[in-house]
C-alpha positions in Angstrom: -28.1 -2.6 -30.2 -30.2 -5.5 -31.7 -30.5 -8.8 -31.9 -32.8 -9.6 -35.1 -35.7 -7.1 -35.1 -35.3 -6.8 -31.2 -33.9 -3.9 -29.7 -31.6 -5.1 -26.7 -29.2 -3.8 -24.1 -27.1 -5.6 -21.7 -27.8 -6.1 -18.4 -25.4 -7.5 -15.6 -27.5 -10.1 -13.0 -27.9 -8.4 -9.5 -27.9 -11.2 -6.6 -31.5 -12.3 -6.1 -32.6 -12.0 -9.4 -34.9 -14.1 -11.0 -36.0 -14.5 -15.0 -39.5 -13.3 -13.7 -38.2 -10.0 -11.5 -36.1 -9.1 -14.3 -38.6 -9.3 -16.9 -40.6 -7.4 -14.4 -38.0 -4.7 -13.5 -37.6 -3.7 -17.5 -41.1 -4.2 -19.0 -40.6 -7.5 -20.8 -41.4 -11.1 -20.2 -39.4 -14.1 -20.0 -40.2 -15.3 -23.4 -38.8 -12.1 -24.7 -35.4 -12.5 -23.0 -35.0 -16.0 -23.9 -35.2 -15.0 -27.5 -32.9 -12.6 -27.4 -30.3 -14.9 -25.7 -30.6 -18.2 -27.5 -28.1 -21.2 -26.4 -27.4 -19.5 -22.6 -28.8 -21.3 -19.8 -30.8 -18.8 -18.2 -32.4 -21.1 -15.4 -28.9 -21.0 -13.4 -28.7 -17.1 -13.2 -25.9 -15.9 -11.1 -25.0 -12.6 -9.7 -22.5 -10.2 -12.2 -23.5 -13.1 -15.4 -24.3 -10.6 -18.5 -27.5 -11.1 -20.3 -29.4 -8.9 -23.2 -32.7 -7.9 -22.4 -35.2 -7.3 -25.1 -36.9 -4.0 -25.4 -41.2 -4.1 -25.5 -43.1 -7.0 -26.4 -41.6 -7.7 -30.5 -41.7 -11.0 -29.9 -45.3 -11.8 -29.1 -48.2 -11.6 -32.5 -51.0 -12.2 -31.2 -52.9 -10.0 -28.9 -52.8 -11.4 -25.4 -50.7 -9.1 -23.1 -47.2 -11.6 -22.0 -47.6 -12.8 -18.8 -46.1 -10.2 -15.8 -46.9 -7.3 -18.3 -50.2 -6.2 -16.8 -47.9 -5.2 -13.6 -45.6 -4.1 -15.6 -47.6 -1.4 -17.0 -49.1 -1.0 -13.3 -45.9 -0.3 -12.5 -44.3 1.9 -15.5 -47.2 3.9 -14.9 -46.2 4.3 -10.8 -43.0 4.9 -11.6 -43.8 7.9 -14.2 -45.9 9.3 -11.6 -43.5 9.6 -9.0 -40.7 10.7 -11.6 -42.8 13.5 -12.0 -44.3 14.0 -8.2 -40.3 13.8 -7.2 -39.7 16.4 -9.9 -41.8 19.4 -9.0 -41.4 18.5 -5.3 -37.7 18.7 -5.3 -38.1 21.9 -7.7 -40.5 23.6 -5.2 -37.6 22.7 -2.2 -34.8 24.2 -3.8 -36.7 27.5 -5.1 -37.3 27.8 -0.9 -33.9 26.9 0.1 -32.4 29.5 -2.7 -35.2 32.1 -2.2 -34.4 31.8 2.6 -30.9 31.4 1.8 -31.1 27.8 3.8 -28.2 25.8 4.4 -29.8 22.9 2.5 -29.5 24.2 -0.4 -26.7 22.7 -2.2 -27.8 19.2 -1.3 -31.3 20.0 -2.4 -30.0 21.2 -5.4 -28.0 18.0 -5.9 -31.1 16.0 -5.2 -33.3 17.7 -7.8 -30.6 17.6 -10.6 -30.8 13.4 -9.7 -34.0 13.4 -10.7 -32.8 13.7 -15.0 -31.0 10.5 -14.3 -33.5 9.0 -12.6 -35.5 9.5 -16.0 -33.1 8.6 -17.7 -32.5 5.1 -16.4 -36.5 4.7 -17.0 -36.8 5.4 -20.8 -33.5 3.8 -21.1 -35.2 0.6 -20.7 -37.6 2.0 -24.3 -35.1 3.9 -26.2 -31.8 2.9 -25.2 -29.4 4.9 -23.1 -28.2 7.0 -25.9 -31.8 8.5 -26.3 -31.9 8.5 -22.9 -29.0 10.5 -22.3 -30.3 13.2 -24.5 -33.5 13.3 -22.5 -31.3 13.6 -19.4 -29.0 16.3 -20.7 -32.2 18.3 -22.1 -34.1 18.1 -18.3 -31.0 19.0 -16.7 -30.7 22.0 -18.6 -34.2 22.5 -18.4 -33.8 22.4 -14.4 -30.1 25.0 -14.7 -32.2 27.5 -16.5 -34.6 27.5 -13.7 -32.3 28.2 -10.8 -30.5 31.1 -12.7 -34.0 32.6 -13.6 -35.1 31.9 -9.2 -31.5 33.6 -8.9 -32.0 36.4 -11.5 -35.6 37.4 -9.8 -34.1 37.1 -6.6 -31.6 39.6 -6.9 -34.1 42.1 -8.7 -31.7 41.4 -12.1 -34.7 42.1 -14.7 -32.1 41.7 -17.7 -31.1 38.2 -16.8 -34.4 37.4 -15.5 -35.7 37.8 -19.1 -32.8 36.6 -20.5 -33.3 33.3 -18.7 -36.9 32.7 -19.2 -36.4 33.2 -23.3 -33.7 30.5 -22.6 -36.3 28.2 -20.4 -38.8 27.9 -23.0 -36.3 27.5 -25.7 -35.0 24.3 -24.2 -38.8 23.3 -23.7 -38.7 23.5 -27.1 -36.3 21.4 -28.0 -37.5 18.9 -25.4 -41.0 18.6 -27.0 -39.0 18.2 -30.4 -37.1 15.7 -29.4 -40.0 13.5 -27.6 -41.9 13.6 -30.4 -39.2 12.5 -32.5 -38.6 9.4 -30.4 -42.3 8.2 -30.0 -45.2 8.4 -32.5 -48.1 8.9 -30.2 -45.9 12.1 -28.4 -47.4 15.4 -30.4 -45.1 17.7 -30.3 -47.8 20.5 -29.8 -49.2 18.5 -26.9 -45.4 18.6 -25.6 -45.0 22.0 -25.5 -48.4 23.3 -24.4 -47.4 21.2 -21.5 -43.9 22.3 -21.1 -45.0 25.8 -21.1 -47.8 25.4 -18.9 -45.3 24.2 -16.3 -43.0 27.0 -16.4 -45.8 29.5 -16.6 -46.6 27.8 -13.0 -43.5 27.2 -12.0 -42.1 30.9 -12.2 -45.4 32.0 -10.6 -44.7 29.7 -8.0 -41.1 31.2 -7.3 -42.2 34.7 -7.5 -45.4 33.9 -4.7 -42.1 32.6 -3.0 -39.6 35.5 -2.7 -43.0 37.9 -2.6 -43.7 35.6 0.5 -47.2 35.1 -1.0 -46.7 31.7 1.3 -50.8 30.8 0.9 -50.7 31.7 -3.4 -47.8 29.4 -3.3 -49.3 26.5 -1.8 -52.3 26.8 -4.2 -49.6 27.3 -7.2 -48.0 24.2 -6.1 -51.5 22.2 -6.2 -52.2 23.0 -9.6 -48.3 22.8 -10.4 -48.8 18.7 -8.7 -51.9 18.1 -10.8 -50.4 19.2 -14.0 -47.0 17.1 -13.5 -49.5 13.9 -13.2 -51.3 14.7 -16.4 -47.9 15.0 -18.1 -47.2 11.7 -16.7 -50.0 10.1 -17.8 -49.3 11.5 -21.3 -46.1 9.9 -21.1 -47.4 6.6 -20.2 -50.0 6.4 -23.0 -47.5 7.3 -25.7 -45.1 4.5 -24.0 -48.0 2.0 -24.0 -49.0 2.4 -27.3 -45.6 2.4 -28.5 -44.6 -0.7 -26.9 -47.4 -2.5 -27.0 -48.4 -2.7 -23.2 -52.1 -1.1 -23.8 -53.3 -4.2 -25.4 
């Protein structure tokens, strides 16, 4: 939805919230909310009152960052990090808990396939939530494809074990596509050199895992950990530049 050049969506006001902690929360500034909600008195705020919230920094021309924005990028950048941290952690968890047969496992499970949405809700705050949706919906599948390849392996099931993989780095694919399509400064090569790095580790982490090569996994998992940062650091850049928070 717009509002003028300014991309918006509505947000309902949580108790406690302020103009500033708001602005804060969704990577804009005051300024940029006001003009996207001209003739409502936004200095009385009250809890379940619907406002619009501006998307990036549209509003400003000249080149000082708004004010708030620097933590703002401080904190898009934390957030990416852990969104990604979270996601090979949780990813690591369940491949144990399907590999020993835990009783964990479907709530590990359920805890990893949050971790879409949790995305989701992030770059909804850029690209809307229909984007976002489709990010969620292609990560999700992404994260499907890996438990029936963990199962397939498992159970000795070459067939389906290839079958899967083929499927895996299809949907990488189409996830790289579809980045780069939404964001300028996201190559799609860069995309899926990443993607594919991460699977190639991530399957060598499951099969050090039901080999009970317990010491190879741990040292899969570090370089597993350091590539999931440099893809969130890629994402944050591409954001930044987008949006205008790197200047």
């Amino acid at each position: 939805m717009k509002i003028g050049n300014i991309e918006v969506f509505r947000y309902i006001v949580q108790q406690y919230d302020t103009l500033e902690k708001i602005a804060l929360k969704f990577n804009t500034s005051i300024e940029a909310i006001s003009a996207v909600n001209r003739g409502v008195d936004l200095n009385t705020l009250h809890a379940g009152q619907n406002i619009f919230v501006g998307i990036g920094y549209s509003v400003f021309t000249d080149n000082r960052m708004p004010e708030g924005s620097r933590e703002a990028k401080l904190q898009l950048m934390k957030d990416l990090r852990t969104l990604w941290e979270q996601h090979v952690m949780w990813t690591r968890l369940t491949i144990i808990s399907m590999v020993e047969n835990l009783p964990d496992v479907e709530l590990v499970t359920a805890r990893l396939l949050r971790n879409p949405e949790d995305f989701a809700n992030l770059l909804a705050r850029f690209y809307g939530r229909q984007k976002a949706d489709v990010f969620k919906n292609l990560f999700t599948e992404h994260l499907t494809i890996a438990a029936q390849l963990v199962q397939a392996a498992k159970d000795g099931d070459n067939q389906k074990a290839e079958a899967a993989e083929k499927e895996w780095y299809r949907n990488a694919g189409q996830i790289a596509e579809f980045l780069a399509a939404i964001n300028p400064y996201w190559s799609k090569r860069e995309w899926v050199n990443m993607l594919d790095e991460h699977l190639r580790l991530t399957k060598t982490e499951a099969v050090d895992l039901i080999t009970k090569q317990y010491a190879e996994s741990i040292n899969t998992y570090d370089e597993i950990e350091r590539q999931a940062l440099r893809m969130a650091d890629m994402m944050f850049e591409g954001i930044s530049k987008q949006f205008g928070l790197s200047r």
